[in-house]
C-alpha positions as CSV (number, residue, x, y, z in Angstrom):
1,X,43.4,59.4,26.7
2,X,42.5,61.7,23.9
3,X,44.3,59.5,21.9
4,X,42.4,56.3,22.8
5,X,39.0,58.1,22.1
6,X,40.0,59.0,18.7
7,X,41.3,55.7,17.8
8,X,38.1,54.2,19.0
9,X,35.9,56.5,17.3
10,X,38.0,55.5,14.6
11,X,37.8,52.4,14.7
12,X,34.3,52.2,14.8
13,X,33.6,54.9,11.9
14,X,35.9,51.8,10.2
15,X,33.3,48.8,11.0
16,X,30.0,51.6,10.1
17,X,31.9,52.1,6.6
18,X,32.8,48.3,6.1
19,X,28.9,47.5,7.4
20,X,27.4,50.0,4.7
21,X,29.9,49.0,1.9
22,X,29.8,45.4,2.0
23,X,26.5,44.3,3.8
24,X,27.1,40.4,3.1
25,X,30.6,40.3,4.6
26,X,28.8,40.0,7.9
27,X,25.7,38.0,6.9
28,X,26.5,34.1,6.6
29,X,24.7,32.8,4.3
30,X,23.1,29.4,4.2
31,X,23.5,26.4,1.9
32,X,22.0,25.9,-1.4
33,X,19.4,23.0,-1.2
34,X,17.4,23.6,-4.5
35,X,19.9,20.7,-6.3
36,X,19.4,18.6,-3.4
37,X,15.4,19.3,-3.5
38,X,15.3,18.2,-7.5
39,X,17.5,15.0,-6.9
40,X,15.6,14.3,-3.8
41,X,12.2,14.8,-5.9
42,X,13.5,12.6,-8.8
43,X,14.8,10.0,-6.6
44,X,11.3,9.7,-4.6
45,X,9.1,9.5,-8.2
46,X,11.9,6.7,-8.9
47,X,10.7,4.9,-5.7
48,X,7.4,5.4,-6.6
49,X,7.4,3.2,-9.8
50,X,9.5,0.9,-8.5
51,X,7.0,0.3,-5.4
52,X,4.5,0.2,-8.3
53,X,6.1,-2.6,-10.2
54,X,6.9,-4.6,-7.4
55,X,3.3,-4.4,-6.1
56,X,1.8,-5.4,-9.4
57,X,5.1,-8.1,-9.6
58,X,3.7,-9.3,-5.9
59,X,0.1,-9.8,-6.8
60,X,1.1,-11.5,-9.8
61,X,3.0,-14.0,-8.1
62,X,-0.3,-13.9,-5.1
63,X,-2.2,-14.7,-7.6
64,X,0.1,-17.7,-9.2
65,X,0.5,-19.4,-6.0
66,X,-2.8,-19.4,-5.2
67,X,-3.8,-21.4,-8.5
68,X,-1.1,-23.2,-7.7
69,X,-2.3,-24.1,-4.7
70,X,-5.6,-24.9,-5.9
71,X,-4.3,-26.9,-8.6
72,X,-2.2,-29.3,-5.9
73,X,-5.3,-29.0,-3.9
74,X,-7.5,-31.0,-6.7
75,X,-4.8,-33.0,-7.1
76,X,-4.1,-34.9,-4.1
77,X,-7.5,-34.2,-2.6
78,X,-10.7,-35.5,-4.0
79,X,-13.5,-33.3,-3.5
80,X,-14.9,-36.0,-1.3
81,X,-12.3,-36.0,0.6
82,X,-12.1,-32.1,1.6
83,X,-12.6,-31.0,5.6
84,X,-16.4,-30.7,6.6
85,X,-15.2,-26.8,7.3
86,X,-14.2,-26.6,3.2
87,X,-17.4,-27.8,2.3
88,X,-19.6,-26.1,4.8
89,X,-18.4,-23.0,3.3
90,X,-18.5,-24.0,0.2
91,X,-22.4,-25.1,0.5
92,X,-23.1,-22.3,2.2
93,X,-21.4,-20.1,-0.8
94,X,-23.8,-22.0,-3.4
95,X,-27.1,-20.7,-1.4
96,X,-25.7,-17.7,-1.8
97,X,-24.3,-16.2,1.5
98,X,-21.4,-13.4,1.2
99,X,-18.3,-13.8,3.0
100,X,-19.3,-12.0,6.3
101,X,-22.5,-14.5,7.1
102,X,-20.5,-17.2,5.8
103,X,-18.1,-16.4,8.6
104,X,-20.6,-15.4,11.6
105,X,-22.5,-19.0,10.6
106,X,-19.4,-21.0,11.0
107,X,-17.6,-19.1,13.1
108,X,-14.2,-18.6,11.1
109,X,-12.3,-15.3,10.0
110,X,-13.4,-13.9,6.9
111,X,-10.1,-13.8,6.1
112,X,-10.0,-17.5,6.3
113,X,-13.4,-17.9,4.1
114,X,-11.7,-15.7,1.6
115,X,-9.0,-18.1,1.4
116,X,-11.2,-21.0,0.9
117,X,-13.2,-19.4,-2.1
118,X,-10.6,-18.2,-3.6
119,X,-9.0,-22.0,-3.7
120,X,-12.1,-22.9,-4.9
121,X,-12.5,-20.4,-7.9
122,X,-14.6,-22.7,-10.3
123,X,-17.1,-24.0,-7.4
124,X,-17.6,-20.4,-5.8
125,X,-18.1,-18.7,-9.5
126,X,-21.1,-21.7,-10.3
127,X,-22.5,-21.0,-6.8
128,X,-22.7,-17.3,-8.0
129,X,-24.1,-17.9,-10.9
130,X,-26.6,-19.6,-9.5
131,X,-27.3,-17.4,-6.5
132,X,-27.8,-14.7,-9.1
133,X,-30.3,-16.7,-11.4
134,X,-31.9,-18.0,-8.0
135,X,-32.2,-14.2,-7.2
136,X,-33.3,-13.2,-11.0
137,X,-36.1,-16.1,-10.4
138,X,-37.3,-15.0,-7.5
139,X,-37.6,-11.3,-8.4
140,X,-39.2,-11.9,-11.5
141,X,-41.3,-14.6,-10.5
């Protein structure tokens, strides 16, 4: 029995010695992330200018299909021909209503009366020009 207490006092003056002169045998320690962190960084900023570029690439395009549109618009529709709701907005642009009132009045989206000015570019920039020098006149005189 002796015997047994001195091995197991032993055994654990062993482990106290191994604990005090290696510390980080017995400590697991965790994976290095910090390369993972920089790649992750640099991969996200590449995501970023691409998201950039294909924004601006989208509204490019937005912007070509609606003058597209426009164009095939004038082309196979006469101005005389257009729907009442086309040219109630339209009239109701050149006395100078924004979108919103356009909308209320007629009861459409102002999505939809955005759409419709911006097919009609060259009629809704006179009607602005002339709300402003209606405005101008009225102010001044």
């Amino acid at each position: 029995m002796e015997y047994f207490l001195v091995f197991l006092l032993g055994m654990a003056l062993a482990v106290v010695i191994v604990f005090v002169a290696r510390p980080g045998l017995f400590i697991r320690s965790g994976p290095d992330f910090s390369l993972m962190e920089v790649v992750f960084e640099e991969a996200l900023q590449e995501l970023k200018e691409r998201q950039s570029q294909l924004i601006a690439e989208i509204e490019e395009k937005h912007a070509s299909l609606l003058e597209l549109q426009g164009e095939m618009v004038r082309t196979f529709l006469p101005p005389d021909i257009q729907s009442p709701k086309v040219l109630a907005v339209l009239e109701l642009a050149q006395e100078g209503c924004d979108e919103v009132t356009i909308a209320k009045r007629l009861g459409l989206g102002t999505g939809e009366v955005q759409l419709i000015l911006e097919l009609n570019q060259s009629e809704a920039a006179e009607a602005k020009k002339e709300a402003k020098s209606c405005r101008d006149l009225a102010e001044n005189g």
